[in-house]
N, C-alpha and C positions, 0 to 999 in steps of 0.2 A: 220274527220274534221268538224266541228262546225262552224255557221259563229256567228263570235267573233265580236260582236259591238252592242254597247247603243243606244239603238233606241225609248230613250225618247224623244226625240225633234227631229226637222227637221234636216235634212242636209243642215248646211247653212254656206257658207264659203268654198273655196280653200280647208282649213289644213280639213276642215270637211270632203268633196269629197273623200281626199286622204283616210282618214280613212276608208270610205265606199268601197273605190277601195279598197284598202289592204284588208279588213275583206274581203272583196268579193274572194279575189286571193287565200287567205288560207279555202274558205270553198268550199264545193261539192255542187252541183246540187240538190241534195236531200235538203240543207238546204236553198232553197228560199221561201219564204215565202208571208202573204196577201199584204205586202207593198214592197215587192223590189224583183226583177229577173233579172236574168241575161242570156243575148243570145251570143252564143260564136261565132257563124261560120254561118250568113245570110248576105246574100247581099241582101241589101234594094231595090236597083233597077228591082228585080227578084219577081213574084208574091207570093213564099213560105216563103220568107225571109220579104215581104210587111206584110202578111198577120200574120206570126207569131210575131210579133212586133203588129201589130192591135189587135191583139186576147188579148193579155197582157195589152195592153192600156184600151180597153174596161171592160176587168176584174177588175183594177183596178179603172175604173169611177164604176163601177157597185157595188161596195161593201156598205155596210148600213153603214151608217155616225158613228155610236155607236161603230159598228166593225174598221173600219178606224182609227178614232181618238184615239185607242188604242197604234199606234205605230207612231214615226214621225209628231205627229202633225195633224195627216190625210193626211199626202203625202204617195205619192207611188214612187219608183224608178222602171226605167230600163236601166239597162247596156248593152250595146250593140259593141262588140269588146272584152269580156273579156277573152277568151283563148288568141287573138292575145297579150293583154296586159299581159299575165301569162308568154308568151313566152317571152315576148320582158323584164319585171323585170327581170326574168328567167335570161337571157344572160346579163342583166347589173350589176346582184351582180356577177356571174362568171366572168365579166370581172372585176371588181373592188374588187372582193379575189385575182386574182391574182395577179394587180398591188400591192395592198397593201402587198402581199407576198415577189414580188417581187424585193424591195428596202430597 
């Protein structure tokens, strides 16, 4: 799995988000890259889950302007909840093949 999306321009806008969450749900871990990561499974309120979110934010203030502005504009993402969001897509097209099965 490859993460699948155009990351000429910022992410800007709702439908745009969506896109980024989507591309995000169909790629793996190995395809994060200088401008956008994703954390599946921290709780923010706990110092591992503080700290690995911190760690990310810093990296990406820390990258050279020339590097950056290669992708997005020079923004960075991070997603945070995206297995819980894999699971919960997950069960909402299962439920909605079946209705549509169903009638």
């Amino acid at each position: 799995m490859t993460l699948e999306f155009n990351a000429d321009e910022p992410v800007v806008g709702l439908a745009r988000q969506r896109e980024l969450i989507r591309a995000v749900l169909g790629a793996s871990s190995a395809d994060e890259t200088r401008w956008l990561e994703w954390k599946s499974q921290h709780d923010l309120s706990k110092a591992p889950g503080a700290f690995a979110v911190s760690k990310a934010i810093l990296g990406f203030a820390n990258r050279m302007p020339d590097v950056a502005e290669q992708w997005a504009g020079g923004h960075a993402y991070l997603l945070v909840g995206v297995e819980w969001m894999r699971m919960q897509f997950t069960g909402f097209r299962r439920t909605m093949s079946r209705r549509s099965t169903a009638g």
